[in-house]
C-alpha atoms as an extended CHARMM CRD file, in Angstrom:
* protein
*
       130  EXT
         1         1  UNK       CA            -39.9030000000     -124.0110000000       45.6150000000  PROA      1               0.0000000000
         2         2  UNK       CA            -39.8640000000     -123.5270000000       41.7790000000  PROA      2               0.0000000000
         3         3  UNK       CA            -41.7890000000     -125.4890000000       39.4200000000  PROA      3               0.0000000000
         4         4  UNK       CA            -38.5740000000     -126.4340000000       37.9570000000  PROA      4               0.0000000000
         5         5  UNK       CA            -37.4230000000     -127.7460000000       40.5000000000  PROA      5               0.0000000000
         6         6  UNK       CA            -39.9100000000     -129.5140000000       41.7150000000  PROA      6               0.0000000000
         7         7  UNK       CA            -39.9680000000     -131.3520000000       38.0310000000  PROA      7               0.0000000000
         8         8  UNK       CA            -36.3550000000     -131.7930000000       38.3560000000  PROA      8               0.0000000000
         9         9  UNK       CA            -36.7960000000     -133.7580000000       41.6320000000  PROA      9               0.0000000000
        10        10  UNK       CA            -39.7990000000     -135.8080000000       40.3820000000  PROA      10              0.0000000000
        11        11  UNK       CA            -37.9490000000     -136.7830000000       37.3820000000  PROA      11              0.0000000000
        12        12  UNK       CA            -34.6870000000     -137.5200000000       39.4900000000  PROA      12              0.0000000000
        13        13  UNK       CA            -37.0710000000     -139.7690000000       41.6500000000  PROA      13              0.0000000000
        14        14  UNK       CA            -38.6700000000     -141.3730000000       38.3160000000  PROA      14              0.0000000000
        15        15  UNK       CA            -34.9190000000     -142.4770000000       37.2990000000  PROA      15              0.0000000000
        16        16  UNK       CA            -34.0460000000     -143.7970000000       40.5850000000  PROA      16              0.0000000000
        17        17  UNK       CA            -36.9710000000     -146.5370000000       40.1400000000  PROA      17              0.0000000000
        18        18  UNK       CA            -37.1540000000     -146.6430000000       36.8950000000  PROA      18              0.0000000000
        19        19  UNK       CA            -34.8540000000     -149.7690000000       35.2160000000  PROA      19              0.0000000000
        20        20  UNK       CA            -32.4780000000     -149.2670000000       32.5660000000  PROA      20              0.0000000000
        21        21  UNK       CA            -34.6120000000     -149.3660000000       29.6050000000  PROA      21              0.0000000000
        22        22  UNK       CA            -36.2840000000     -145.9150000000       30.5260000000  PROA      22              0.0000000000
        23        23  UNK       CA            -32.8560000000     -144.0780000000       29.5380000000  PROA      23              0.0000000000
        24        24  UNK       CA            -35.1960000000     -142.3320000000       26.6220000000  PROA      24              0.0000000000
        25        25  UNK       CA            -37.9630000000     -141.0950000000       29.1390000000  PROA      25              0.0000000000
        26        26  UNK       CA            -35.0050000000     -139.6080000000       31.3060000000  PROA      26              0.0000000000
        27        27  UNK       CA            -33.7610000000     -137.5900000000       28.6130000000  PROA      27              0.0000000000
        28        28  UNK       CA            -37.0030000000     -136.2750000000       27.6140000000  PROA      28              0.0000000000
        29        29  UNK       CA            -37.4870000000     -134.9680000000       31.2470000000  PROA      29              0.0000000000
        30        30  UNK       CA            -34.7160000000     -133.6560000000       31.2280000000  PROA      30              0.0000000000
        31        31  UNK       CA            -34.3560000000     -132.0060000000       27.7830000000  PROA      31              0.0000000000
        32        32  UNK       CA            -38.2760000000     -130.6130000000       29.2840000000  PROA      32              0.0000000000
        33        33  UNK       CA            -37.0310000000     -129.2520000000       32.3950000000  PROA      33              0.0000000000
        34        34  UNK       CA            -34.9090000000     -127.3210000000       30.2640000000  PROA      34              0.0000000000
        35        35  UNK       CA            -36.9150000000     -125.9910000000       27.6790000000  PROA      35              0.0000000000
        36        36  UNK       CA            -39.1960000000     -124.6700000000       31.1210000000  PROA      36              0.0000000000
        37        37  UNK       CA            -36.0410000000     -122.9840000000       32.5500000000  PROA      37              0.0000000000
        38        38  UNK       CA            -35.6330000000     -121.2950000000       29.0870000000  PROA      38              0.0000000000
        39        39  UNK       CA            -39.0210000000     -120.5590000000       28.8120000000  PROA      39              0.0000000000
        40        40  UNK       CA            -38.8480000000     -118.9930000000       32.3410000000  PROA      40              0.0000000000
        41        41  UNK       CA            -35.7710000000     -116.6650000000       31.3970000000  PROA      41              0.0000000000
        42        42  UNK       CA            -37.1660000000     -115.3230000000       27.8510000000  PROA      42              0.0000000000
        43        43  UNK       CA            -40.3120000000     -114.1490000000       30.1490000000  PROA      43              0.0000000000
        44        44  UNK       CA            -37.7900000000     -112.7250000000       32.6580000000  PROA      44              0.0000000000
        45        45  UNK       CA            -35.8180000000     -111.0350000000       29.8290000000  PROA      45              0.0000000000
        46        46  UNK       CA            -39.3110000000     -110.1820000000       28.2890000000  PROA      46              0.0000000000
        47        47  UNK       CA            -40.9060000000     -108.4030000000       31.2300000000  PROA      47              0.0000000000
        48        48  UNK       CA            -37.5210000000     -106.2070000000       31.9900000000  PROA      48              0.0000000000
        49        49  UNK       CA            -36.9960000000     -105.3000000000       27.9500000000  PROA      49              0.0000000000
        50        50  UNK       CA            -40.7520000000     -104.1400000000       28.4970000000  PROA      50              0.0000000000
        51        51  UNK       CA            -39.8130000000     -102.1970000000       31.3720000000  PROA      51              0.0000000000
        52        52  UNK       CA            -36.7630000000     -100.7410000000       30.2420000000  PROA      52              0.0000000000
        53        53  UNK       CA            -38.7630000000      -99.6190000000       26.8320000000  PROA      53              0.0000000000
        54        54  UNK       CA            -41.1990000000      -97.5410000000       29.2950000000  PROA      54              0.0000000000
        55        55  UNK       CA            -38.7310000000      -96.1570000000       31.2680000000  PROA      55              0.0000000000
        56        56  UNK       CA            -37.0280000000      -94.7530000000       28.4620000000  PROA      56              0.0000000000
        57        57  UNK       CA            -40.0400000000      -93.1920000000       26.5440000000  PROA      57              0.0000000000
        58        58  UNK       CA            -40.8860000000      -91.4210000000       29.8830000000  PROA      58              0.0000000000
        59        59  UNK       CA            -37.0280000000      -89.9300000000       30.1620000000  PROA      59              0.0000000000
        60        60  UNK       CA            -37.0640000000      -89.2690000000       26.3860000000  PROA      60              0.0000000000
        61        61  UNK       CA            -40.5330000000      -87.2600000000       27.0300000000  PROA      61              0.0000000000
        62        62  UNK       CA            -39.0610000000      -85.2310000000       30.0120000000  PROA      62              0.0000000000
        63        63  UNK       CA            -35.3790000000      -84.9610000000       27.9950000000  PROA      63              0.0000000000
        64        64  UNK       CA            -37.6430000000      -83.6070000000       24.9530000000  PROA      64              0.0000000000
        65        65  UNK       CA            -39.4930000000      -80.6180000000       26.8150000000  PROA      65              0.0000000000
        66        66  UNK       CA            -36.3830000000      -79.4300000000       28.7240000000  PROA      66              0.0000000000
        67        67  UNK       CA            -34.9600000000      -79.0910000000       25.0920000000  PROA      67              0.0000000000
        68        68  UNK       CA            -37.8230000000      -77.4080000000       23.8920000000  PROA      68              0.0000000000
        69        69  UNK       CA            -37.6640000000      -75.1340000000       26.9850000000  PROA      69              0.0000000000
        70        70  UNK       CA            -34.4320000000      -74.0590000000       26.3760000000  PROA      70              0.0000000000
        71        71  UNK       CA            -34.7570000000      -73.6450000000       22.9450000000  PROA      71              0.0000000000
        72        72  UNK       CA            -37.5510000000      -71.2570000000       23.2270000000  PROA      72              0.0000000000
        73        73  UNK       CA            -35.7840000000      -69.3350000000       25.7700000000  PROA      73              0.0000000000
        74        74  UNK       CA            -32.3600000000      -69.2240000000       23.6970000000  PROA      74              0.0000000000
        75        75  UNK       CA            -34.7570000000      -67.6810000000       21.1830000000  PROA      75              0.0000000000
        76        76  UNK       CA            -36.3130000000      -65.1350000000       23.1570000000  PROA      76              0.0000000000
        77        77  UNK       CA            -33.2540000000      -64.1530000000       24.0120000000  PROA      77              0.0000000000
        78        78  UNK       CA            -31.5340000000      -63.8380000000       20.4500000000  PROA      78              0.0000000000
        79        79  UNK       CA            -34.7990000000      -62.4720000000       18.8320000000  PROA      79              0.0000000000
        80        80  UNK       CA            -34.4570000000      -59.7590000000       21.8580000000  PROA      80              0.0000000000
        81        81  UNK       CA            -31.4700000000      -58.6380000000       21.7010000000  PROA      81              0.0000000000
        82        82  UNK       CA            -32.0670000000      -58.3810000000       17.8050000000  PROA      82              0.0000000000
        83        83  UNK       CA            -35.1810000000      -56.2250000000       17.9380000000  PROA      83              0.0000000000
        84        84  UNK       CA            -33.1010000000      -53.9560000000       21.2080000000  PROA      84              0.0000000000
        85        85  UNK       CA            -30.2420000000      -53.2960000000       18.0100000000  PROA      85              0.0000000000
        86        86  UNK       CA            -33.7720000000      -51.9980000000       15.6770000000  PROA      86              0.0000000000
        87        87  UNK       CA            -34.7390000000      -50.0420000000       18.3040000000  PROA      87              0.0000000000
        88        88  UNK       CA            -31.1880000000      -48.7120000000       19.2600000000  PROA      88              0.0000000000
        89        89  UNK       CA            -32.5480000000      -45.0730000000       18.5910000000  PROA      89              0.0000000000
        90        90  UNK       CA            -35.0090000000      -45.7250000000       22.1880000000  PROA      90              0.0000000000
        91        91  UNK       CA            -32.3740000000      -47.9230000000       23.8960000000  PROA      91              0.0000000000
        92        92  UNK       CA            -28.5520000000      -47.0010000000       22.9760000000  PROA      92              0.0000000000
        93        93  UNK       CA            -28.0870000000      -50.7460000000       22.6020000000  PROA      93              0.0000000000
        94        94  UNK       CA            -25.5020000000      -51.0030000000       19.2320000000  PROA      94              0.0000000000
        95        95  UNK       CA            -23.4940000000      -53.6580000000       17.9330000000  PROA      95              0.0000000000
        96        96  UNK       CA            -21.8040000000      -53.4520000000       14.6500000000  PROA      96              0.0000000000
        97        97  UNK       CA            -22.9080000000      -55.4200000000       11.4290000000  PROA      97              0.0000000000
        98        98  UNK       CA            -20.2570000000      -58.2920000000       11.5420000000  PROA      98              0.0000000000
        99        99  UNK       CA            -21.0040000000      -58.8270000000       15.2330000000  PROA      99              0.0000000000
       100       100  UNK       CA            -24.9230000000      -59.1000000000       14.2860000000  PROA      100             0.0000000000
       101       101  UNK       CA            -24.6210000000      -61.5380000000       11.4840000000  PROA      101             0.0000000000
       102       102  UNK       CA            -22.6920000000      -63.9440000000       13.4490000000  PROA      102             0.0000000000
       103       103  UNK       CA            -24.9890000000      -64.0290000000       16.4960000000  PROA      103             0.0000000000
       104       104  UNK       CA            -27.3340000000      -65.0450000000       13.8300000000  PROA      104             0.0000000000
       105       105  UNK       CA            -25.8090000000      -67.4270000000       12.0800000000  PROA      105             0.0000000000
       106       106  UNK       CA            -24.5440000000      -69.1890000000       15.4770000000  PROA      106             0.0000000000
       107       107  UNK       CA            -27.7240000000      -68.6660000000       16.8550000000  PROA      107             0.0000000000
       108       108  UNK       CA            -29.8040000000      -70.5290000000       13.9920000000  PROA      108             0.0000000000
       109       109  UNK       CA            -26.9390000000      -73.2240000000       13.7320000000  PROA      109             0.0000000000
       110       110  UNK       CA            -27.1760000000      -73.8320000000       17.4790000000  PROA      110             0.0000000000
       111       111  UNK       CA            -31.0260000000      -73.9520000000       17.3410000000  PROA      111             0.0000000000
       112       112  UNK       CA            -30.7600000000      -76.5160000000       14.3120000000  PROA      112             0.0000000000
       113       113  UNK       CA            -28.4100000000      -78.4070000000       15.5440000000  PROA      113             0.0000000000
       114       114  UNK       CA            -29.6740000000      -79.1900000000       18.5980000000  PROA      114             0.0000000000
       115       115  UNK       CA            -32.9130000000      -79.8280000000       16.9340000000  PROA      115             0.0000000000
       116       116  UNK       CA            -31.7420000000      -82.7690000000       14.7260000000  PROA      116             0.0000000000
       117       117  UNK       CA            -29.8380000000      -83.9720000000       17.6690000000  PROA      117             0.0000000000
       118       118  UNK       CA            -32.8150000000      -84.2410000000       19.5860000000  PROA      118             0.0000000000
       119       119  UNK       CA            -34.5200000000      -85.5610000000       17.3600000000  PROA      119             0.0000000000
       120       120  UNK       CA            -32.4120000000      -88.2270000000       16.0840000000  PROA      120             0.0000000000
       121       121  UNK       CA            -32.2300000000      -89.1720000000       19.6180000000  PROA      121             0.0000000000
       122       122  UNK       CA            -35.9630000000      -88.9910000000       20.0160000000  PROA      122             0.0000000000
       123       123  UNK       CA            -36.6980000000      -90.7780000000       17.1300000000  PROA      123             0.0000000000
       124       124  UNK       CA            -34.0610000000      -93.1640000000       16.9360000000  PROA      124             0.0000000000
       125       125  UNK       CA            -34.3210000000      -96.6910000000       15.1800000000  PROA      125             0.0000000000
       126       126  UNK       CA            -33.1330000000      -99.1030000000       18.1880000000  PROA      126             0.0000000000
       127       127  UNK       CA            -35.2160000000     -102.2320000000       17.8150000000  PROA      127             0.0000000000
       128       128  UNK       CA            -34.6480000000     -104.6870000000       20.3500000000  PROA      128             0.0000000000
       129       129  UNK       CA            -34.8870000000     -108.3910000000       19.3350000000  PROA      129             0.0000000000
       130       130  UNK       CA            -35.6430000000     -111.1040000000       21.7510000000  PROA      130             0.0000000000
């Protein structure tokens, strides 16, 4: 049995064989009981805020190395192919000049992009009031 309830019965008990001039003490027991079931809930609300808030830095840990992963990779692979085109006299590997610079220029904007993205999301500025 909760506490609360167990103060709710004793008051509901006090009431019963109390006389009628005690209509002040009932509404202070009761406005008390409450202020405890309030009191209660806010810890309740506290606790899962709290473990929401750890959850979430754990997934935004894991969700910020897979990006890093894959950034690094995506860059291996662009800064590969790029030296394969200055070295296209050892491995035949050509692509014209207009086809170069715009692997380039997606591949940084990509890379940037998902950057800030990440890091906005990392970083963000959600303060949780309770």
């Amino acid at each position: 049995m909760k506490l609360i309830d167990i103060l709710y019965k004793n008051a509901e008990n006090f009431y019963q064989h109390a006389s009628s001039d005690s209509e002040e003490k009932w509404d202070q027991i009761k406005e008390y009981t409450k202020l405890a079931d309030v009191s209660s809930s806010h810890k309740n609300l506290q606790n899962e805020i709290l473990k929401n808030s750890k959850q979430d830095r754990k997934e935004r840990k894991r969700y910020a190395l897979f990006t890093f992963v894959f950034l690094c990779i995506f860059t291996t692979i662009i800064l590969g192919i790029i030296i394969a085109i200055g070295l296209s006299k050892f491995t035949h590997f050509k692509l014209t000049e207009n086809v170069l610079i715009t692997l380039i220029t997606t591949s940084l904007s990509t890379i940037v992009g998902i950057f800030i993205f990440v890091m906005r999301y990392l970083f963000s500025k959600s303060i949780v009031k309770i």
